[in-house]
N, C-alpha and C positions, 0 to 999 in steps of 0.2 A: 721759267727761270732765265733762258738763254735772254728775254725780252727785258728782263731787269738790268742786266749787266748791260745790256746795249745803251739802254739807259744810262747805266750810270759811270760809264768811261768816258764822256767827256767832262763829268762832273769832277773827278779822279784826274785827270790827266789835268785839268784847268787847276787843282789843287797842288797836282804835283808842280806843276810850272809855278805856281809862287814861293811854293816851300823851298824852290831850289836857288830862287831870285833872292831868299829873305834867310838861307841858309837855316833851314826851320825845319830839317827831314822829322828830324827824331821830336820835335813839337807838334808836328801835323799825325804823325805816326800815333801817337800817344792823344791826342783830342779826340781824332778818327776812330780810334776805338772805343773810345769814350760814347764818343756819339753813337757807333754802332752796339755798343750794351743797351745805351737806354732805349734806340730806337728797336730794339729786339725783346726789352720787357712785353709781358703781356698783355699790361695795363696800357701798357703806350702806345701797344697796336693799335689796339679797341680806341685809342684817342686819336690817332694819324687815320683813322678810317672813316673816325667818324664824320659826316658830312652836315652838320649840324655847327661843328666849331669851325669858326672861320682860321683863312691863313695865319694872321695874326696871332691867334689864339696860339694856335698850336705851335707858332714860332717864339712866340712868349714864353708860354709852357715849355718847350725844352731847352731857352736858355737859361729858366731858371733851376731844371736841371743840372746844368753844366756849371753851374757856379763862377766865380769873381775874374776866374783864368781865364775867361774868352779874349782873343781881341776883336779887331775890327773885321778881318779875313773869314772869322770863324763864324760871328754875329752873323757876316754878310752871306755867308755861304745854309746857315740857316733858314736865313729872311729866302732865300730865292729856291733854296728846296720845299720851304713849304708853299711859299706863292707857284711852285709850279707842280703840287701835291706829288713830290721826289722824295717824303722825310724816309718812305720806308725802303728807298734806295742803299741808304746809311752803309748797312751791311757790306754788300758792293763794291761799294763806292772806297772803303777803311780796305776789304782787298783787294780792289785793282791798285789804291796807291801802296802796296806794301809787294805787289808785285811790282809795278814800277821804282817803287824805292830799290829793290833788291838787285833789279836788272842796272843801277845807277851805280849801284856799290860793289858791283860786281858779285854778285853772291849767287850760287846757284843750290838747288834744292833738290836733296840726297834722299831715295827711301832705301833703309836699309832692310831685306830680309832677314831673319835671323834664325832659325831653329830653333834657339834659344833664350830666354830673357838677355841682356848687354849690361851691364851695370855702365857707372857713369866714367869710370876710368877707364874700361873696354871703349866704350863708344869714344870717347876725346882719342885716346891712341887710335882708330880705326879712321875717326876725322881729319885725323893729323895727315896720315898717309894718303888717302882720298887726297887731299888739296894739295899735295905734293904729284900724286899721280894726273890729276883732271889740271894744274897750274889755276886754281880756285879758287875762293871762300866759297866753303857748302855750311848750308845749314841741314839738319837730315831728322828723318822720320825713322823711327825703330818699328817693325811690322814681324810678330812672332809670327814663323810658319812651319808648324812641325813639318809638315811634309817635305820638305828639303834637308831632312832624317841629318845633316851634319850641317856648318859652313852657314857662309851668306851670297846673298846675291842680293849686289847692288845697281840702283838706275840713279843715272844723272843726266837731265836730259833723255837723249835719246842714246843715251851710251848705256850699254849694260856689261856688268862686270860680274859672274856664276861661277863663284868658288865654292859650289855646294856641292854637298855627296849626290844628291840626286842631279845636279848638272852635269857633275864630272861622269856618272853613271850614265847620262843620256849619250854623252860626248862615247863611252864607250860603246853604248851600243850600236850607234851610226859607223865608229870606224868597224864594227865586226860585219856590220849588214854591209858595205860597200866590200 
């Protein structure tokens, strides 16, 4: 896996440098995924593998997938993943540029623990204050974990923030043993 992504970050980073030239985040954003659904069907494996259909083929076949929306960048970024048999890169390739887009827009990426289910107005007030605390745009992940029996504990970055009962309970039992 590590050997795909190596792969497929100069293919990602060459995409994000024109999306950013042709002011197109959120068009490349949205094609990228695009191409990374089809090139993740099962049917489409079994056709990106196969070594019977030439590059051509297969670069044909998935523009006609993609339908009338492609442009020139996109055709072209096709044409050279399959002549250099990268299509099943795709994946990759859709999140290194969505991590690079995110790192561009300043956005960073929040998992929140929980105890509890979060409904959706919990979570926007909780995000609210996050980005007021971190000075951020977070986008964030909800992760139920009973075992932290109250509270959240959240990571951002390499920051972690343990308002949990079972945090606050660790925090006590360290200050009794010292």
């Amino acid at each position: 896996m590590a050997e795909l992504v190596t792969i497929a970050r100069p293919y990602a980073e060459a995409v994000f440098r024109i999306a950013l030239e042709n002011k197109a985040l959120t068009f490349w954003s949205e094609r990228l995924s695009l191409l990374s659904a089809i090139a993740t069907d099962e049917q489409m494996r079994s056709c990106i593998g196969n070594p019977e259909l030439s590059a051509t083929q297969k670069s044909t076949l998935f523009k006609s997938l993609i339908g009338k929306a492609q442009d020139g960048g996109e055709a072209n970024l096709i044409d050279v993943l399959a002549n250099n048999e990268r299509l099943s890169a795709l994946p990759e390739i859709a999140g290194l540029f969505e991590e690079l887009r995110a790192a561009q827009e300043g956005v960073k990426e929040a998992t929140i623990y929980s105890a509890f289910p979060v409904d959706d107005a919990q979570l926007k007030a909780l995000i609210e204050d996050l980005e007021a605390r971190f000075k951020t745009r977070l986008t964030a992940e909800v992760v139920v974990d009973q075992s932290l029996i109250g509270g959240v504990k959240i990571v951002v970055g390499d920051q972690v923030l343990d308002t949990s009962v079972r945090g606050k309970l660790e925090s006590l039992r360290l200050a009794l043993k010292n």
